[in-house]
Each structure stands twice: as structure tokens, then as C-alpha cells.
C-alpha positions as CSV (number, residue, x, y, z in Angstrom):
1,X,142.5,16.9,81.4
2,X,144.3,15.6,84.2
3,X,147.1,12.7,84.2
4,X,148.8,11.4,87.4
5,X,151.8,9.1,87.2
6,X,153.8,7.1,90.1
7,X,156.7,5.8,90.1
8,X,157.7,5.2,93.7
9,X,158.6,2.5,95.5
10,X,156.5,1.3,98.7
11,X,154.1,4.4,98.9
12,X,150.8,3.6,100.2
13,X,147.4,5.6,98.4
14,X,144.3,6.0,100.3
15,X,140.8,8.1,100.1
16,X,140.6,11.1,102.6
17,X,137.9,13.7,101.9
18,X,137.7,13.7,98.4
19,X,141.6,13.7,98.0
20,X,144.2,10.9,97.0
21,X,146.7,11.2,99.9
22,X,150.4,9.5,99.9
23,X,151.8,7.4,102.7
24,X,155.4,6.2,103.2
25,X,156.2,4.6,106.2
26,X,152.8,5.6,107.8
27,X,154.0,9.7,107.2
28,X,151.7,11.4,105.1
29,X,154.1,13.0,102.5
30,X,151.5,14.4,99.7
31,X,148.1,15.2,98.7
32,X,146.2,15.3,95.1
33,X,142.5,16.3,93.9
34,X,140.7,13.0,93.1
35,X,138.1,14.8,91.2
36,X,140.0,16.3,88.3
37,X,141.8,13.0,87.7
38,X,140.9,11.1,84.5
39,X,143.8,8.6,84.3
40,X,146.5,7.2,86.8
41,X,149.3,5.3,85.9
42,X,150.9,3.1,89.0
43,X,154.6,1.5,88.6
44,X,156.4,0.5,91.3
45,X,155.6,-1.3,94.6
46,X,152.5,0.7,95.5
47,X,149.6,-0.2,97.8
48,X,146.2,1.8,97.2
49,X,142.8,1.8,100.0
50,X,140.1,-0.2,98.7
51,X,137.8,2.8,98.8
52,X,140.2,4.7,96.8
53,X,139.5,2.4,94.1
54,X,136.2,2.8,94.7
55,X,135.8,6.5,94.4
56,X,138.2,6.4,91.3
57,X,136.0,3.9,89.8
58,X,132.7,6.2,90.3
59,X,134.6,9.0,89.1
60,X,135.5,7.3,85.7
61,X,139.0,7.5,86.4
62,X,141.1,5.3,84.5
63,X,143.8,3.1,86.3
64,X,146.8,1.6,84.6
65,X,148.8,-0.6,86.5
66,X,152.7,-1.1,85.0
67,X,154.3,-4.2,86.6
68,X,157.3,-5.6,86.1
69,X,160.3,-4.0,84.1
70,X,159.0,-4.2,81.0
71,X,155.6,-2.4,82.2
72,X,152.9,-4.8,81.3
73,X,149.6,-3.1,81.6
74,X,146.7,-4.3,83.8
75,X,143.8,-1.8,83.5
76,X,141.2,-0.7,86.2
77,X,137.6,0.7,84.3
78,X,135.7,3.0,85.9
79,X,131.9,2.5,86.0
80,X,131.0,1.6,82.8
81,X,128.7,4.2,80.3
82,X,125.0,3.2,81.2
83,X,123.8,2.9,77.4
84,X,124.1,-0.5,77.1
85,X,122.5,-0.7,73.6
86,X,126.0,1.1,72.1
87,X,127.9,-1.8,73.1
88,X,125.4,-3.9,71.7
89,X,125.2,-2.2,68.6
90,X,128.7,-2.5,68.4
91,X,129.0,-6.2,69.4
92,X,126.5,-7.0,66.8
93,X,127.9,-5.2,63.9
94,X,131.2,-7.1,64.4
95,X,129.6,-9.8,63.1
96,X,128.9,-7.9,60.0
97,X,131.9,-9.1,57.8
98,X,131.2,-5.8,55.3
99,X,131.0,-3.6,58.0
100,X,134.4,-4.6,59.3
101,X,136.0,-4.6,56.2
102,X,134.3,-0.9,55.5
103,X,135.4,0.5,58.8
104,X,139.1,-1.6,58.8
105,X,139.5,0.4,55.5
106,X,138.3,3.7,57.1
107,X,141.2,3.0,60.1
108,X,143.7,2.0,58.0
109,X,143.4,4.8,55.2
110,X,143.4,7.3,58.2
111,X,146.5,5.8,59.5
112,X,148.5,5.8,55.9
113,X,146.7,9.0,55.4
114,X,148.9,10.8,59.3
115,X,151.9,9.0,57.9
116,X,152.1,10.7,54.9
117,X,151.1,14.0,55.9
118,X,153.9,13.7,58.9
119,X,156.6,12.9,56.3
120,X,155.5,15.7,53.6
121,X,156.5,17.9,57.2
122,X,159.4,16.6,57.6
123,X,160.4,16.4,53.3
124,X,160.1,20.1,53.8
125,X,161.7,20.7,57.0
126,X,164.9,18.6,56.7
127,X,166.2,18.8,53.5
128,X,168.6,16.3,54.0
129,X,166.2,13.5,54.4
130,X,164.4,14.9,51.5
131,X,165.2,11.5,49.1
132,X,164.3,8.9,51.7
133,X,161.3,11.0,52.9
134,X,160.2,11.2,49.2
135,X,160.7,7.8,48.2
136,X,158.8,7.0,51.5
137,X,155.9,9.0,50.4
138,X,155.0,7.6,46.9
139,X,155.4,4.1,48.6
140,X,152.4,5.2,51.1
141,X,150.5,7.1,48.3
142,X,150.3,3.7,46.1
143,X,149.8,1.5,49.0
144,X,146.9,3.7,50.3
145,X,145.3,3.8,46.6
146,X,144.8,-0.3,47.1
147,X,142.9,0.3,50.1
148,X,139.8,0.7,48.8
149,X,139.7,-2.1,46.1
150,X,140.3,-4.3,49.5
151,X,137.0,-6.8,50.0
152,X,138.3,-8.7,52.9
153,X,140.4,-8.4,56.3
154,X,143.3,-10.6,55.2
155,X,143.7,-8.6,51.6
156,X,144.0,-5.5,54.1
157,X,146.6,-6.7,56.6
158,X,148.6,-7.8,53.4
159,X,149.2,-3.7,52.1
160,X,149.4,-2.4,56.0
161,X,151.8,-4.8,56.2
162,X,153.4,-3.8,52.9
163,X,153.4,0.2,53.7
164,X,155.0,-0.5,57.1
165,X,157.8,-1.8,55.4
166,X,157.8,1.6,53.4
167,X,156.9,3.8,56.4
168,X,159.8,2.1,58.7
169,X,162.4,3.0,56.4
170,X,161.8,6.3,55.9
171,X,161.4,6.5,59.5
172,X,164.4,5.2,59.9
173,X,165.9,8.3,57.6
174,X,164.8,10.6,60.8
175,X,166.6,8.5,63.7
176,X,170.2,9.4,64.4
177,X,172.5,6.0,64.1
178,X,173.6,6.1,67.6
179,X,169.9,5.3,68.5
180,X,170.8,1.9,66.5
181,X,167.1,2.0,64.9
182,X,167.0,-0.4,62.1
183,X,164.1,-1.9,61.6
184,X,160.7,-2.4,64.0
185,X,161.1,-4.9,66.7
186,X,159.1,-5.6,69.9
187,X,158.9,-8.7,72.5
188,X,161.1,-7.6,73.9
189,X,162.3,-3.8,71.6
190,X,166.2,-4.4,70.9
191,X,167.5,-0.4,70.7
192,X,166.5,2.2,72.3
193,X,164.3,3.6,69.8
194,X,162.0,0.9,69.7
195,X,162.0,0.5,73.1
196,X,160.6,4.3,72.9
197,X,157.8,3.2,70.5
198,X,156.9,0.0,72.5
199,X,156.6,2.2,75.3
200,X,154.6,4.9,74.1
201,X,152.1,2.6,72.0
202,X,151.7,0.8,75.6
203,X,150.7,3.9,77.5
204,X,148.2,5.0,74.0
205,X,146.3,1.3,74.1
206,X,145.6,1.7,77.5
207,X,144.6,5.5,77.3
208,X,142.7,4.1,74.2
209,X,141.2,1.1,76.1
210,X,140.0,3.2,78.9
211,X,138.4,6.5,76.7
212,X,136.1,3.9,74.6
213,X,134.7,2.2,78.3
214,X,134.2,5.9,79.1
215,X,132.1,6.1,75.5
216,X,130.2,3.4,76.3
217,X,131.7,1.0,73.8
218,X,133.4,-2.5,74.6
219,X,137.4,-1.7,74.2
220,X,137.3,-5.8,73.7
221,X,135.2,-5.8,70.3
222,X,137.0,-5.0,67.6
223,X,136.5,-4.7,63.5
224,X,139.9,-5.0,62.2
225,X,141.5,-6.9,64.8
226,X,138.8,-9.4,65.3
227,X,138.0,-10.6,69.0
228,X,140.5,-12.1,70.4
229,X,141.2,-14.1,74.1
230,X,142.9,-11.4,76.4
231,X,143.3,-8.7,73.6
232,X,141.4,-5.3,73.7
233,X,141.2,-5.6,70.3
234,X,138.9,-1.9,69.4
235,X,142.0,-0.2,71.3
236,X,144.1,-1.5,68.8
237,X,141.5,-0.5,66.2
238,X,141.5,2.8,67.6
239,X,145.1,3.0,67.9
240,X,146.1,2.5,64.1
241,X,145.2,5.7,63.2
242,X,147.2,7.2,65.9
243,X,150.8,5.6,65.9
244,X,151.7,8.1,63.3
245,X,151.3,10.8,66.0
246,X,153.3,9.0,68.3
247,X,155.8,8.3,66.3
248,X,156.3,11.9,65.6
249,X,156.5,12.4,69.7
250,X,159.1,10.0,69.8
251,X,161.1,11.5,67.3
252,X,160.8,14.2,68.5
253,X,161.8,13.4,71.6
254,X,165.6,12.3,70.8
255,X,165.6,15.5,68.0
256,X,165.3,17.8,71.2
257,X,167.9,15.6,73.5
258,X,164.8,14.9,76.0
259,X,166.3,11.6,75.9
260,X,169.2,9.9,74.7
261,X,170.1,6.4,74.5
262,X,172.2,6.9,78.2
263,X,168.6,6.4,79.5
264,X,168.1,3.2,78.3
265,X,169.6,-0.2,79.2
266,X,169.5,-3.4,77.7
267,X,169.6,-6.8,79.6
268,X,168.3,-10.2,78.6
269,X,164.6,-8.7,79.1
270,X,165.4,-6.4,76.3
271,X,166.1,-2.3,75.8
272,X,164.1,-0.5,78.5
273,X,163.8,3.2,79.8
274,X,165.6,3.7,83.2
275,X,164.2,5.5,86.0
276,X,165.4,8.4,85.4
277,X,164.3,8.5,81.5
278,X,160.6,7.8,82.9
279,X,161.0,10.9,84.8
280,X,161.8,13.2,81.5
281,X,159.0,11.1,79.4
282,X,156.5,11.3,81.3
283,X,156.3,15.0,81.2
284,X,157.3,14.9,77.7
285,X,154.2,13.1,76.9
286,X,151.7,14.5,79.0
287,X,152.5,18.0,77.4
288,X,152.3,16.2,73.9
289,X,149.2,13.7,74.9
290,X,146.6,16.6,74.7
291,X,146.7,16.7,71.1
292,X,146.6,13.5,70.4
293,X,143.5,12.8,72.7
294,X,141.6,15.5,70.6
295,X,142.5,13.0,67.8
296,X,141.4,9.9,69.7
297,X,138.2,11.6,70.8
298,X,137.3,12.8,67.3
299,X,137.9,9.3,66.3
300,X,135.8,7.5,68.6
301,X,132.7,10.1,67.8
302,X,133.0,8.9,64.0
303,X,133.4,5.2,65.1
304,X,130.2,5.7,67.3
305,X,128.2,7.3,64.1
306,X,129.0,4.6,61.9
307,X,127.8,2.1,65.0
308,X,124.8,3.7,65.6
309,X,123.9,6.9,62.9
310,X,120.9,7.7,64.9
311,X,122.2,8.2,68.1
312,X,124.4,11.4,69.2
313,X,128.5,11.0,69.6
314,X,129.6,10.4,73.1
315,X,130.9,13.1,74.6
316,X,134.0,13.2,77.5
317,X,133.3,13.4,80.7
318,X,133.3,16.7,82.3
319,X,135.5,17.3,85.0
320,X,136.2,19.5,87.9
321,X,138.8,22.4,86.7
322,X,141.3,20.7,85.3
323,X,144.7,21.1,86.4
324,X,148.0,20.7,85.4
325,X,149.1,17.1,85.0
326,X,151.1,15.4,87.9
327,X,153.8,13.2,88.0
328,X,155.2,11.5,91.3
329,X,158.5,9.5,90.8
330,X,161.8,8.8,92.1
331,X,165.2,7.9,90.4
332,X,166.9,5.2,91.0
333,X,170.2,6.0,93.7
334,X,168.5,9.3,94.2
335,X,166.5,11.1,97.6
336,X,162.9,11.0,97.2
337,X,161.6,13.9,95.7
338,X,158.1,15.5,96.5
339,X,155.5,15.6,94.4
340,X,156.4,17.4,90.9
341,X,153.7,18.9,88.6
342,X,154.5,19.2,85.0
343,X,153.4,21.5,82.4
């Protein structure tokens, strides 16, 4: 799998035999293979060819545009999967009040299911934390046990909402104080930790949004989160199951000093990652990512069997040898770099 990520300001993408080619000040200054590319995140003041797009969008490569400081996403689909009767299998079944309820409950369990397993690690290999990673755990253990007497979506929201409570503050056991992680808070994060979390469950929706088109289902249609104007609500279906995995990435991201809260700044827009910060994440999570798109993948082949049983999984697209993932940024008050490939 392949991942490209820019964060440059005024560089100009175009097409040129099969390759994406940058442009700054009408100097070609880099080249990258188009055809192993699956997804491209753009932030920054970036122009792109028209039939750049085009080719991306026949290769089924994902494009996530992050504008303004705090990153909003605006996604670019590639062609869409030409079985049309799995999204209309799925549009029809969300109308199916059992079925959402049946698979809400199979997403949900999952999710209470990763938390639990993460913090039975982590009981084990920090003693220290071993009261508030207990208590943590039977919290999630009874919470999940009322999963399954749940009949209705609203019942269901009620003990997620309940075991986040539980989940956060054993969380919050793992976070060092000078992170100043209390509690979870978003629009806009407050500390630097959440800011972390906001960020990386931003990146996983999109990733999430663009693997189901890819699949051939409607990332808009959801069962647990219902449909919704301007929400892509099966990502956030999809992503339940996995914020326990990136959780664990962001943890472990300030255990190892990848980041510290010197990379973040907080204005009236709220705690964001500098420049620089983006730089270290970025690899950080591509190297980390891999796993967690096995995850997603296996997840979306069991959502697809309970869709349609008679019909095989999806399976991803193939692509030309993969190569290492790419990254192509610049720090703030700093020369331009070329392009840098992580690993």
C-alpha cells in the first residue's frame, strides 16, 4: 500500500506519463509513480492538473483535501465499484430497523471488545497503572454484557456512551499530565492530546470513507449512525470498531517522544499540530496505518456478508508494486526539503 502526503505551500501537481510531477515556480522539483498510489492527502496551498484528477480517479485513488488550520476534510472518490446492487442492498437494509440494531450491536461489541483487550496489554505491561487499568476493565466488561439485551439504537448509544466515560478515564491513567488530557473534547480539541485523537480519527474517517467506495458500498448509508445531511455516516460505523487502535497509536506516540506537546499550539481555533509535528506524524502513522487497514478491510468483508450473504467479500484493489509510503512537506521557517520517503 501506498500513501502520499503534502504539505507544501504553492506547489503545483500535474499528469506526465503516468507519473505525478511537482512544480514550484514553474521548476519541476519531484516526481512520484501514480500507479501504486491508493490515497493522497493535500494540505497546504496546492494546485493539481485537471487530468491529474482524472487519472487518480480511474486509478481508484483516494484524495483527501485538508483545508484550513484545523484540517477539515473534503474527499475526492475514485470511480465508483461497478456492482451497483451492493449499494443497493445496503441502502435497502438500512431501512431494516432490526438489521440496524443487529449490526449497531455487532460494531459496538467489537469496539468495547479492542478496548478491553488494549487495556488487559497495558494492566500487564505497566504495573503502575494496574488499579485504573483494572477498574477500567470491569467497567467495559459489564457495559459490553448490556449489549446484547439492547432492542433499539437509542438503548445502544445510552451504554456506548456510558463505557466511554469508563474507557476515557482509564485512558486518561496512560497520558503523562503534561499532555493536560482530562477528559475527551473536540470542536475545537483543548490539549494537545485530544488534539492528537481529533486528528488521527479525521485522517481514519476519510481512509474509512474512501476504502468502502472502493468496496462498492455508499460510505453515506449508515446502520448505527443513521443517514444524515453531509455526514458519511457508514465511515463512522466503520470507524467505531477502530478508535481503540488508534488510540493505542496515539499513546504511543507521546510514550516514545515522537511528539511532545512543544508541537502543538493553542489559539482561539483550538490545540492544533504545528508544521513540524505533521512532519513526525505523518510517518509515524503510515508505518502504524498498515495494521490497522487489515482491520478495516476485515471489517468491511464481514459488513458486506451480512449485506448481501450470497455474494463474495470485496476484495482491495490490486496495485502496481507497492512502495514505500511518501511524504512531501515543509516546516514552517525552514528551507524546502525534497521529497522524503518514510518507512
Amino acid at each position: 500500500m501506498t500513501s502520499l502526503y503534502i504539505d507544501r505551500r504553492d506547489v503545483h501537481l500535474e499528469l506526465d506519463a503516468g507519473a505525478l510531477v511537482f512544480r514550484e515556480n514553474g521548476e519541476r522539483i519531484g516526481t512520484v509513480p501514480l500507479a501504486p498510489l491508493e490515497r493522497v492527502f493535500i494540505r497546504g496551498s496546492a494546485t493539481l492538473q485537471a487530468s491529474l484528477l482524472t487519472q487518480m480517479g480511474d486509478n481508484g485513488t483516494g484524495v483527501v483535501f485538508l483545508s484550513g488550520r484545523k484540517g477539515e476534510p473534503t474527499l475526492f472518490l475514485g470511480r465508483p465499484h461497478n456492482d451497483a446492487s451492493r449499494r443497493v442492498a445496503q441502502t435497502r437494509l438500512s431501512l431494516n430497523p432490526n438489521f440496524c440494531v443487529q449490526t449497531a450491536r455487532w460494531l459496538i461489541g467489537l469496539k468495547l471488545q479492542r478496548q478491553q483487550e488494549w487495556f488487559s496489554e497495558m494492566r500487564q505491561q505497566q504495573p503502575r497503572h494496574r488499579y485504573p487499568m483494572s477498574h477500567a476493565l470491569q467497567l467495559l466488561k459489564d457495559h459490553a454484557a448490556q449489549i446484547g439485551t439492547c432492542g433499539k439504537l437509542d438503548s445502544l448509544r445510552g451504554i456506548e456512551g456510558a463505557a466511554a466515560v469508563s474507557y476515557f478515564a482509564g485512558l486518561r491513567a496512560l497520558v503523562p499530565e503534561s499532555w493536560g488530557f482530562n477528559e475527551r473534547n473536540r470542536r475545537p480539541p483543548r490539549d494537545p492530546f485530544n488534539a492528537l485523537l481529533s486528528l488521527t480519527y479525521t485522517l481514519l474517517i476519510a481512509e474509512t470513507a474512501i476504502t468502502l467506495h472502493n468496496a462498492g458500498l455508499d460510505p453515506c448509508v449508515g446502520y448505527y449512525h443513521q443517514i444524515s445531511y453531509s455526514r458519511q455516516s457508514l465511515a463512522c460505523d466503520m470507524v467505531e470498531p477502530l478508535r481503540p487502535l488508534a488510540d493505542r497509536f496515539c499513546q504511543r506516540l507521546i510514550a516514545s517522544a515522537t511528539l511532545a506537546p512543544e508541537h502543538f499550539s493553542t489559539t482561539s481555533a483550538g490545540c492544533l499540530l504545528g508544521k513540524a509535528g505533521r512532519a513526525r506524524y505523518y510517518a509515524a502513522w503510515e508505518e502504524a496505518a498498515g495494521d490497522i487497514r487489515k482491520t478495516l478491510a476485515a471489517d468491511i468483508r464481514t459488513l458486506a456478508l451480512r449485506i448481501n450473504p450470497d455474494k463474495p467479500a470485496p476484495q482491495p484493489i490490486q496495485r502496481a508494486s507497492a512502495e514505500d509510503p511518501l511524504q512531501w512537506q515543509d516546516a514552517d521557517d525552514e528551507p524546502l526539503p525534497a521529497p522524503v520517503r518514510t518507512t
